[in-house]
C-alpha positions as CSV (number, residue, x, y, z in Angstrom):
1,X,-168.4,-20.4,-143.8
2,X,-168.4,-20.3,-139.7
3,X,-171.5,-21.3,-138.0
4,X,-170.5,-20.9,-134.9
5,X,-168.9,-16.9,-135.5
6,X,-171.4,-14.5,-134.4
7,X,-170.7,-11.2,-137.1
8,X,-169.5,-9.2,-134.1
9,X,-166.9,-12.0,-133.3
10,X,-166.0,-13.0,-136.9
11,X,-165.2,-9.2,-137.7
12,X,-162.8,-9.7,-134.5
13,X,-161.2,-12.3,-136.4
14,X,-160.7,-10.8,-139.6
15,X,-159.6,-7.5,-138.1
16,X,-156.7,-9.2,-136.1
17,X,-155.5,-11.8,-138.7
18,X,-155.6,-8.3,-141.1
19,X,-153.2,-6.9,-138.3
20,X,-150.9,-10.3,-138.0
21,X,-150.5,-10.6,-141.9
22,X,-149.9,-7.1,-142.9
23,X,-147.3,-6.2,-140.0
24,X,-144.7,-8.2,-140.9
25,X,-144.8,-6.6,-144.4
26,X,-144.3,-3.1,-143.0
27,X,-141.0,-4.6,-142.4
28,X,-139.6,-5.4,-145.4
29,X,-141.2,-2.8,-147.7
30,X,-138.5,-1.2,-150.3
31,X,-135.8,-3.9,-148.8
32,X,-136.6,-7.2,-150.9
33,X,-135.4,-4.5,-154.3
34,X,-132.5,-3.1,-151.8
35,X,-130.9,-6.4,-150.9
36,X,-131.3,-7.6,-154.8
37,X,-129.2,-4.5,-155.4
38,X,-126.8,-5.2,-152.6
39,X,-126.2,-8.3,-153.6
40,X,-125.1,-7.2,-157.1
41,X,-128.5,-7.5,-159.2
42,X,-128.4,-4.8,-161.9
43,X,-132.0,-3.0,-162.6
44,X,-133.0,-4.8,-165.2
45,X,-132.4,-8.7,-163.2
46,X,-134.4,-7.3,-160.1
47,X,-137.3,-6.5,-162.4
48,X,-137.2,-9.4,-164.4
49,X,-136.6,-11.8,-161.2
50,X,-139.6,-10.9,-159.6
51,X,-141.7,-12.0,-163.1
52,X,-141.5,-15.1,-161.5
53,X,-143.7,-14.0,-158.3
54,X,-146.4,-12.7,-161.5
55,X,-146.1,-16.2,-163.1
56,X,-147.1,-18.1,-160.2
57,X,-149.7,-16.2,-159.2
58,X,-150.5,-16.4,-163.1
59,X,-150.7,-20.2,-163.3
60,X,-152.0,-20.7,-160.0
61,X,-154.7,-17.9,-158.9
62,X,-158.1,-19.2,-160.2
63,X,-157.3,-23.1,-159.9
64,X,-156.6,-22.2,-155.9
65,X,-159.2,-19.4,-155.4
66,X,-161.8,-22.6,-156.9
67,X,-160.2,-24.8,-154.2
68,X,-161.1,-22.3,-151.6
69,X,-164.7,-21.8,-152.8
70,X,-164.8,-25.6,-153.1
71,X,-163.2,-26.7,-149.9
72,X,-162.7,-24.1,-147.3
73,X,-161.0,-20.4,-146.3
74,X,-159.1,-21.9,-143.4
75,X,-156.9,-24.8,-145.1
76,X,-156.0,-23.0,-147.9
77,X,-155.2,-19.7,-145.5
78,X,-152.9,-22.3,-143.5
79,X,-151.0,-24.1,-146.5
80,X,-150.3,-20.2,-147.4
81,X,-148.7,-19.3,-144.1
82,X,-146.3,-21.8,-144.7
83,X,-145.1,-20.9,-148.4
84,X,-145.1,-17.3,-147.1
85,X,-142.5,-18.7,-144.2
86,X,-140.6,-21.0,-146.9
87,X,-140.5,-18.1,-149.4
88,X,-139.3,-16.0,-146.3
89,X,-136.4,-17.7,-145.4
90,X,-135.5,-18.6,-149.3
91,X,-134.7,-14.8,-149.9
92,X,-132.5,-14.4,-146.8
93,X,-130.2,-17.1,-148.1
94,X,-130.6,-15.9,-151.9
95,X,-127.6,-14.3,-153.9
96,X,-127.7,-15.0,-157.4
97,X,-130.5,-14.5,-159.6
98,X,-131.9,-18.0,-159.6
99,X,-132.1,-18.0,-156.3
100,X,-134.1,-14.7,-156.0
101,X,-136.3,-15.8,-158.6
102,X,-136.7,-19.1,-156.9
103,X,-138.0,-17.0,-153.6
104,X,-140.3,-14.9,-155.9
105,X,-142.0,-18.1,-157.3
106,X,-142.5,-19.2,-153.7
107,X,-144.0,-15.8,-152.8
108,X,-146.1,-15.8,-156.1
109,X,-147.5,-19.2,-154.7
110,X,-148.1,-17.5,-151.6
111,X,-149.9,-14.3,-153.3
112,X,-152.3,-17.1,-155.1
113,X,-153.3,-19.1,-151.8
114,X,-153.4,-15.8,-150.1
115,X,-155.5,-13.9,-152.4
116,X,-159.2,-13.5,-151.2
117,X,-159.7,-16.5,-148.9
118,X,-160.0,-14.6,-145.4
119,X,-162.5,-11.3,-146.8
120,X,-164.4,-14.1,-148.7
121,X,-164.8,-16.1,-145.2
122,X,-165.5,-12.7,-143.6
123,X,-168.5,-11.7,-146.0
124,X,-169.8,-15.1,-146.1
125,X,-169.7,-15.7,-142.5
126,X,-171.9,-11.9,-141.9
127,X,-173.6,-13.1,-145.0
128,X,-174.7,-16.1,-143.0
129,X,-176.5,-14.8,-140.3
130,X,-177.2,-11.5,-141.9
131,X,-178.3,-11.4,-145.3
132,X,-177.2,-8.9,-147.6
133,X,-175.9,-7.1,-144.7
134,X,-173.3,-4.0,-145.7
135,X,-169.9,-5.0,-144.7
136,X,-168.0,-2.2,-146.3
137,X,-167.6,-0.6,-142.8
138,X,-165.5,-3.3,-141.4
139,X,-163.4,-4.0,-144.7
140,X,-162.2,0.1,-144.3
141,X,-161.2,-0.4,-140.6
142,X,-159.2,-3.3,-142.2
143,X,-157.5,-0.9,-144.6
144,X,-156.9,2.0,-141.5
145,X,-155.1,-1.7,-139.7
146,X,-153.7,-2.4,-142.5
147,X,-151.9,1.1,-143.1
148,X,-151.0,1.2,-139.2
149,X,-149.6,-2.3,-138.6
150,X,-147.6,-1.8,-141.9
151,X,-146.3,1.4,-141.3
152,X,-145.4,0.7,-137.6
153,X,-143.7,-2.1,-139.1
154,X,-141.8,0.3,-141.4
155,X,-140.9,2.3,-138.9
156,X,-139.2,-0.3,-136.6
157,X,-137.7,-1.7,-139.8
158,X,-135.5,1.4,-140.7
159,X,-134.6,2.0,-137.3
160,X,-133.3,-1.4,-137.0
161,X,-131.3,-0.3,-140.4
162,X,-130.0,2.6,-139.1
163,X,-129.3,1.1,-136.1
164,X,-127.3,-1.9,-137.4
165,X,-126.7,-3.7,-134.1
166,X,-124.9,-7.1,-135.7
167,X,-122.2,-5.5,-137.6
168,X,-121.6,-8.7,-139.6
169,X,-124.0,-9.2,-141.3
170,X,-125.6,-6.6,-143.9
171,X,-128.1,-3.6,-142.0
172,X,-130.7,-4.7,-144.0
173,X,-131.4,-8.6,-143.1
174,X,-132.5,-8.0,-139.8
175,X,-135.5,-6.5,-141.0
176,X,-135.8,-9.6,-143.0
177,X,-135.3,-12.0,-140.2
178,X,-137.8,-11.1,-138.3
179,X,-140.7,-10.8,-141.2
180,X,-139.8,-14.4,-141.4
181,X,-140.7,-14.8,-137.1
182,X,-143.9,-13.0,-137.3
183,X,-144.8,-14.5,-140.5
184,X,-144.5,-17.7,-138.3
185,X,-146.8,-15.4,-135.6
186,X,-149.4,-15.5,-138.5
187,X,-149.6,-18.3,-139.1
188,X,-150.2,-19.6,-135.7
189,X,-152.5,-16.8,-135.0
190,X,-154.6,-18.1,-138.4
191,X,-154.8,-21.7,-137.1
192,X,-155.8,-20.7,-133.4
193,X,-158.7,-17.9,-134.6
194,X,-160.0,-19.1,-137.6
195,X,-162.9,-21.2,-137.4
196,X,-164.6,-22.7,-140.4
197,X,-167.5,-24.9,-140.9
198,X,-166.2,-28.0,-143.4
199,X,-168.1,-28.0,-146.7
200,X,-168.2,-31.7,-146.4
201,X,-168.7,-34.3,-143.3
202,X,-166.6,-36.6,-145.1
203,X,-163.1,-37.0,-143.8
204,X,-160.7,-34.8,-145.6
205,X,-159.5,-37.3,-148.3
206,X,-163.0,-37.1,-149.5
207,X,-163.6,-33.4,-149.2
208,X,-160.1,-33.1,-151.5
209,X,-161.9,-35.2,-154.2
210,X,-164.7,-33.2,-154.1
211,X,-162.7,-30.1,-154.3
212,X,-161.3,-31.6,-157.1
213,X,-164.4,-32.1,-158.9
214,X,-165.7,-28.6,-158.1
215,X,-163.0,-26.4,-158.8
216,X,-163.3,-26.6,-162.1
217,X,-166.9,-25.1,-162.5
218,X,-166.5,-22.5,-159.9
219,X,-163.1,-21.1,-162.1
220,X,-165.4,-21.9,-164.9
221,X,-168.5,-19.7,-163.7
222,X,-165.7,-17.0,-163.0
223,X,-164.0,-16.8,-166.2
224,X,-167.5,-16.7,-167.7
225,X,-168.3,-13.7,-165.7
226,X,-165.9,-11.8,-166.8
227,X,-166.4,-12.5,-170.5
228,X,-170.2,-11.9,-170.3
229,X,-170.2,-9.1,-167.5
230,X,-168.8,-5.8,-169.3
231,X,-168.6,-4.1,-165.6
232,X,-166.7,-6.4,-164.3
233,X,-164.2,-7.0,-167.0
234,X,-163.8,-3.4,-166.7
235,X,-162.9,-3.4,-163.3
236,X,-160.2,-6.2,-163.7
237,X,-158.6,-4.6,-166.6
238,X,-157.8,-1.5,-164.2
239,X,-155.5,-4.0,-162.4
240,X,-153.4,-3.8,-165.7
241,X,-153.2,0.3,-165.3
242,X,-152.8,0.1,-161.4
243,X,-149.6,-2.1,-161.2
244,X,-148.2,0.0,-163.6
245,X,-147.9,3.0,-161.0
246,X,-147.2,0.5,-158.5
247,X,-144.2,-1.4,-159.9
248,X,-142.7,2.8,-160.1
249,X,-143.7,3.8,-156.3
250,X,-143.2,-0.1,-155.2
251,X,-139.8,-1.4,-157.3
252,X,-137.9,1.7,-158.5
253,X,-138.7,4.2,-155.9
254,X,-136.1,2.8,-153.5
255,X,-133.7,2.2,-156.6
256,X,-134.0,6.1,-157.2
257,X,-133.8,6.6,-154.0
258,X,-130.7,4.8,-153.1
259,X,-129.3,6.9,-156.2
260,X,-129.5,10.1,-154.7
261,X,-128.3,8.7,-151.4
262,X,-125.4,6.7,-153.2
263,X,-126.3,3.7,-150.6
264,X,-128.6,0.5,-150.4
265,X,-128.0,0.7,-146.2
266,X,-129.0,4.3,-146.1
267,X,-132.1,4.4,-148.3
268,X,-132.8,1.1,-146.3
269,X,-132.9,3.6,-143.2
270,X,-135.1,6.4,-145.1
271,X,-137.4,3.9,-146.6
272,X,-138.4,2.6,-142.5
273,X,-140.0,6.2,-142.1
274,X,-140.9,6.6,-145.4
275,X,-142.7,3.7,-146.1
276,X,-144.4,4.3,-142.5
277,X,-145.6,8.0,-143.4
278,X,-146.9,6.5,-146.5
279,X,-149.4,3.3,-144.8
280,X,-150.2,6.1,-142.5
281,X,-151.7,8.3,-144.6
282,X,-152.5,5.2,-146.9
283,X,-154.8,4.7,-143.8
284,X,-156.0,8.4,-144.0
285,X,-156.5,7.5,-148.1
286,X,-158.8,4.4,-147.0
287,X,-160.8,6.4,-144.5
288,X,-161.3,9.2,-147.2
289,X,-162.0,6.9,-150.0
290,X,-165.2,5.8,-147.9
291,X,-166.4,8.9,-147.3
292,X,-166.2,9.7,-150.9
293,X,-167.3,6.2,-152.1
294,X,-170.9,7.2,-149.6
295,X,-170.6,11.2,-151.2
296,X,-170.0,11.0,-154.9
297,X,-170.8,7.3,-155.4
298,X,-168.5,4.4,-156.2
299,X,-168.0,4.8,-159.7
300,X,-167.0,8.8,-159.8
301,X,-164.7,8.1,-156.5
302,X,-162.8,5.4,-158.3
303,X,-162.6,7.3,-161.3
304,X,-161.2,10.2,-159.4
305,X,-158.5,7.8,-156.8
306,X,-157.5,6.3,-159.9
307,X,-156.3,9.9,-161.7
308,X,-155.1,11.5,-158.7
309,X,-152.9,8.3,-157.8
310,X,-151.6,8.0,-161.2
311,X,-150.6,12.1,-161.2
312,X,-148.7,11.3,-157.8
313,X,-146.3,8.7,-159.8
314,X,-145.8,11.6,-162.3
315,X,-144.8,13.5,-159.6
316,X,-142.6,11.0,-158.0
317,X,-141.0,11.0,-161.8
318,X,-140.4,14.6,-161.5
319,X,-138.9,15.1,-157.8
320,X,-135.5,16.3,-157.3
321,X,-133.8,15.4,-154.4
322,X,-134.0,12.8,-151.7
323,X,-137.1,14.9,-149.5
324,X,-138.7,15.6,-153.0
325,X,-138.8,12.0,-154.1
326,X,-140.3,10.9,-150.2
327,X,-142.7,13.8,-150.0
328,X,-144.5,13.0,-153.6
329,X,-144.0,9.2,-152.4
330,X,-146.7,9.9,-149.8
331,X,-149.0,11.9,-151.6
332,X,-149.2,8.8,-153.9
333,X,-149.4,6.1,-151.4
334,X,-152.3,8.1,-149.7
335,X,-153.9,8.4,-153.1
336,X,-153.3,4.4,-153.0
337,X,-155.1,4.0,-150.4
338,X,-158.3,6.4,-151.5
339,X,-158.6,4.6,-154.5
340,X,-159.2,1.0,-152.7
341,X,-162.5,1.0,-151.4
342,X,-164.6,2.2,-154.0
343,X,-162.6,-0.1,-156.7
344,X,-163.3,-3.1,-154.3
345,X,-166.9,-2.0,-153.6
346,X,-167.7,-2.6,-157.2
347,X,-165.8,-6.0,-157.5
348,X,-167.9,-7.0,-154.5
349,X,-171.5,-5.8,-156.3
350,X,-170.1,-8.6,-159.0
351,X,-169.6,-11.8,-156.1
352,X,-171.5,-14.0,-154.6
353,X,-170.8,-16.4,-151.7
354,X,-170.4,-19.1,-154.2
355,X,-167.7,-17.7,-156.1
356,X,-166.5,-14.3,-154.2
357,X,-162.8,-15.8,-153.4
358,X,-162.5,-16.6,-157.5
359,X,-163.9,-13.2,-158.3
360,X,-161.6,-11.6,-156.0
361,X,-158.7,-13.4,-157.3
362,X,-159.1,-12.4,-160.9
363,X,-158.6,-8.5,-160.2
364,X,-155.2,-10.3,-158.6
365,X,-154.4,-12.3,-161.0
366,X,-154.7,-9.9,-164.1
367,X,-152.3,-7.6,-161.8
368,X,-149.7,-10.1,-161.4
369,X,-149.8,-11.4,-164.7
370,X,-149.4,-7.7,-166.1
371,X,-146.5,-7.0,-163.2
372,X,-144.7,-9.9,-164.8
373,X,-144.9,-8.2,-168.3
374,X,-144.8,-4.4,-167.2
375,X,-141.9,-4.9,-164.5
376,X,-139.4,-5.7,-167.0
377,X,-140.1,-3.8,-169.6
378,X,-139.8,-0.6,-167.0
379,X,-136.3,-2.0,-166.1
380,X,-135.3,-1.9,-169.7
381,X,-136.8,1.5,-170.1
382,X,-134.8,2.5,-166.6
383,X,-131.9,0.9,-168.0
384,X,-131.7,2.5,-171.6
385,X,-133.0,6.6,-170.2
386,X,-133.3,6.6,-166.7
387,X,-135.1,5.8,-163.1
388,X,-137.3,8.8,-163.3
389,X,-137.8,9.1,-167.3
390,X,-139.5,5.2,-166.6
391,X,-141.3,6.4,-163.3
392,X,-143.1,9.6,-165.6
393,X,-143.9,6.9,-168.4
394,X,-145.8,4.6,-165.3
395,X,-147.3,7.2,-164.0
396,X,-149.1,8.4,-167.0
397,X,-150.0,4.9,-168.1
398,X,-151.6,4.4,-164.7
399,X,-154.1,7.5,-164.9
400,X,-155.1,6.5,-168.0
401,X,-156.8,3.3,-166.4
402,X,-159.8,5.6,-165.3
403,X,-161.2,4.7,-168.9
404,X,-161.7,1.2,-167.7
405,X,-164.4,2.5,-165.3
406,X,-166.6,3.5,-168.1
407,X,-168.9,0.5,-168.2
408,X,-169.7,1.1,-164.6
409,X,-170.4,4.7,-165.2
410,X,-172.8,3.7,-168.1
411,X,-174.7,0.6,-166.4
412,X,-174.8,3.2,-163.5
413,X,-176.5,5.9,-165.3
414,X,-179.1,3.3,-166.6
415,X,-180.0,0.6,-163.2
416,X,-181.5,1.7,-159.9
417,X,-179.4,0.8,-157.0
418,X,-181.3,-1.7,-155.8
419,X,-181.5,-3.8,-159.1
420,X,-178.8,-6.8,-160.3
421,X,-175.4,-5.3,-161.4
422,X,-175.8,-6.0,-165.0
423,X,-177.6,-7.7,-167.5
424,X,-174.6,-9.2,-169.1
425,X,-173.8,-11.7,-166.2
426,X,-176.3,-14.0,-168.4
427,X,-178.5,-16.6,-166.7
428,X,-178.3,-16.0,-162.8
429,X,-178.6,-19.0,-162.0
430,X,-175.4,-20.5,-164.1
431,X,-173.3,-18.3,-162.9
432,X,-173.7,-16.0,-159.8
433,X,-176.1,-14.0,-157.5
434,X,-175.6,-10.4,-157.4
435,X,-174.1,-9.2,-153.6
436,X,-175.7,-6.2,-152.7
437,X,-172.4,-5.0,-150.7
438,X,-170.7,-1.6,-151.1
439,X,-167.9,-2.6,-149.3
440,X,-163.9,-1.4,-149.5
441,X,-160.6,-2.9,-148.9
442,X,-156.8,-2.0,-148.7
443,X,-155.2,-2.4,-151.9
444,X,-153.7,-5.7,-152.0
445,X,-153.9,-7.2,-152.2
446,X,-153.4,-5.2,-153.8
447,X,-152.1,-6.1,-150.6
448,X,-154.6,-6.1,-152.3
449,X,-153.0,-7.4,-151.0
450,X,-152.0,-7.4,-151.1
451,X,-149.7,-6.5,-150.6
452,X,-149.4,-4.7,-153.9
453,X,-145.6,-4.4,-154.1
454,X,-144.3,-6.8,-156.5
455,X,-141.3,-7.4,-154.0
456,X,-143.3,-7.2,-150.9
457,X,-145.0,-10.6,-150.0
C-alpha cells in the first residue's frame, strides 16, 4: 500500500505498468505453439509441455500471492520481471521438449508472482485514501490498454514475420527477441514507478520472517473462503470452463491455422494481424462488458459473456478456410474481452485489502491447474480426430461454465446491493471484509492475465 500515491497518480501508475507488461505479449501471441511446431514438437508434446507452466503456477500461486499480502506488491512484482526475462530467453534457446517444458515452468513461476500483485496495490492504494471508492472505471481503461498495447504488439510481430530481415535465423524468433528486450523495459519501468509503503520498518531480513509467519494464515483465510463462500467458489470454478475455450482459440488455433496455410512462418505472419484485430476488439469486448455489467447487472452479463464466448469457439471449430478460421477468431476474442469485467467485478465484491492478491490468485490458479489437465487431453483428442473436432468439443465445454454463475444469481435475487456478499463467508472478522467494488479487468490474467494463453507469458 503507497502512502505517498495520490489515486489520480497511482491510477497513472497502474495504467502504464498495464501498458509495459502486456505489450511485449502482443508480440509473441500464437508464436511460443509455432516455434514448438517448427522445431519438430508434434501436437500432443506442445500441449503436454506447457502442463509444466499449469504446475508451477499450481504449486506456487497461493503460497506467493500470501507473500504479497504479507510483504509487499512491489518486491514480489520485481522478482517476477526477472523469471519473466529468464523464462524469455530459456525458450529462444529451447529445442527439445525438456527444454520447452523447462521455459514453461519458468513462465508458470512467473504467472504465480505475477498474478494479482499490481491491481491488488492499485485498489488498496485508492482504498487508502478513498474508502470503498469504485475503481471499476480504471480497471476497464486497463483492459482497452491492455487490448491496444497487445494488439499493436501483434501487429508489429507479424510484420517482422513476414518481413524476415535476418535470413538465418527462423522468421519467427525475432518477434521473440525482442519480447525478451521490453520484458527487460518492464521491468525497469516497475522498479522506477512503483512505490510501496513497507509493511514493516524492520530491515528486510526481518520483514521476510515475518512474511514467513503470515503467509500461511492469509492462504489460510483464502482457502477457507472459498470452501465457506458458495459465490465465490462458484466464480473460481468458471476458471475450469474458461481455459477450456481458451486453450482452443489460444493453443490450437495457430496449429489449425498453420494447417490450412501448410506453414509455421506464414501463419506466424497472419497471426501478427490476427491476433491484433482480436485485442482490438478484445478492447471493444472490455468497454462493452462495462456498459453491460452497469445495464443488466454483473451476474446476467457474465452469464451472457460466458455463452456467447463459448459459441464463438464452436464457431472457430466449424470455420473453413484460412479467413473463416480468423474472422470467428475475432468474434471470440471480443467476446473474451466482454466477459472480463463483470466476472472480475464479482471476484472483487469477495476481497478485501487483506487478502485481495490471494483471492485474485485462486480464480488463476484453478485456471492453470485445469490448463495443465485440459491441454493435453485436447492434444490427444486433436491427435486421435482432428484440430477442429477438439476445438467444437472446447467450445461447448466452455459455454457450459455459465452454470457456475448460479450461486451469484440466487444470493443476488435475495441481498440488497448494499449488504455483505454472502452469508457463507462465516465470521467476518476471521476471514475477510466484504469490498464494495464493481470493478472489471482484462482477462488474464486471464492475462488475466493474464495473459490467458497458456503459451503466452
Amino acid at each position: 500500500m503507497s502512502a505517498s500515491l495520490s489515486p489520480v497518480a497511482a491510477k497513472r501508475v497502474f495504467l502504464t505498468l498495464s501498458l509495459t507488461r502486456w505489450l511485449p505479449v502482443g508480440f509473441v501471441v500464437g508464436l511460443f505453439t509455432l516455434v514448438a511446431r517448427e522445431r519438430g514438437l508434434s501436437i500432443q508434446e506442445i500441449t503436454l509441455y506447457m502442463t509444466a507452466q499449469g504446475i508451477m503456477v499450481f504449486l506456487l500461486e497461493l503460497p506467493t500471492s500470501g507473500f504479497a499480502d504479507a510483504l509487499g506488491r512491489r518486491p514480489l512484482l520485481i522478482i517476477a520481471g526477472v523469471v519473466n526475462i529468464v523464462a524469455g530467453v530459456s525458450f529462444l534457446v529451447a529445442h527439445s521438449f525438456w527444454q520447452f517444458a523447462l521455459s514453461a515452468g519458468l513462465m508458470g513461476i512467473y504467472r504465480a508472482l505475477d498474478s494479482g500483485p499490481l491491481e491488488a496495490w492499485y485498489v488498496d492504494t485508492v482504498h487508502e485514501r478513498e474508502p470503498g471508492a469504485d475503481v471499476h472505471r480504471a480497471m476497464s481503461a486497463q483492459g482497452v490498454l491492455v487490448g491496444v498495447g497487445m494488439g499493436g504488439g501483434a501487429l508489429v510481430s507479424g510484420a517482422l514475420v513476414a518481413w524476415h530481415p535476418f535470413k538465418d535465423s527462423s522468421a519467427l524468433l525475432l518477434p521473440v527477441q525482442i519480447f525478451v528486450a521490453l520484458s527487460v523495459v518492464h521491468l525497469l519501468a516497475t522498479v522506477v514507478l512503483l512505490r510501496e509503503k513497507p509493511r514493516s520498518d524492520s530491515r528486510m531480513r526481518a520483514r521476510l520472517a515475518e512474511s514467513v509467519r503470515e503467509t500461511p494464515a492469509v492462504v489460510r483465510d483464502g482457502v477457507r473462503l472459498v470452501t465457506r463462500n458458495r459465490v465465490l467458489a462458484g466464480l473460481v470454478a468458471v476458471e475450469l470452463f474458461w481455459v477450456t475455450g481458451m486453450m482452443a482459440y489460444e493453443t490450437l488455433m495457430p496449429l489449425r491455422l498453420s494447417d490450412l496455410l501448410g506453414s509455421e512462418a506464414e501463419a506466424g505472419a497472419w497471426m501478427g494481424p490476427a491476433a491484433a484485430g482480436g485485442w482490438g476488439l478484445f478492447s471493444v469486448g472490455s468497454w462493452l462488458g462495462g456498459r453491460a455489467a452497469d445495464r443488466f447487472g454483473l451476474v446476467r452479463a457474465a452469464i451472457l459473456g460466458r455463452i456467447v464466448n463459448g459459441l464463438g469457439v464452436v464457431l472457430m471449430g466449424l470455420a473453413f478456410g484460412p479467413v473463416a478460421l480468423i474472422v470467428a477468431y475475432l468474434f471470440t476474442y471480443s467476446m473474451h474481452g466482454a466477459a472480463s469485467p463483470a466476472y472480475s467485478g464479482l471476484m472483487h465484491r469477495e476481497a478485501s485489502s487483506r487478502n485481495r492478491a490471494t483471492i485474485l490468485s485462486l480464480g488463476s490458479l484453478v485456471m492453470q491447474a485445469g490448463g495443465a489437465v485440459v491441454g493435453p487431453l485436447l492434444g490427444l483428442l486433436a491427435a486421435r480426430t482432428s484440430i477442429p473436432t477438439a476445438m467444437v468439443v472446447a467450445g461447448v465445454v466452455s459455454t457450459l461454465g455459465f452454470v457456475c454463475f448460479v450461486p451469484a444469481w440466487r444470493h443476488g435475487r435475495t441481498t440488497p446491493v448494499d449488504e455483505a456478499p454472502s452469508d457463507d463467508i462465516g465470521d467476518a472478522d476471521d476471514l475477510v471484509e466484504t469490498a464494495t467494488t464493481h470493478g472489471s479487468l482484462p482477462a488474464d490474467d486471464h492475462g488475466r492475465a493474464e495473459t490467458p494463453a497458456p503459451h503466452s507469458p
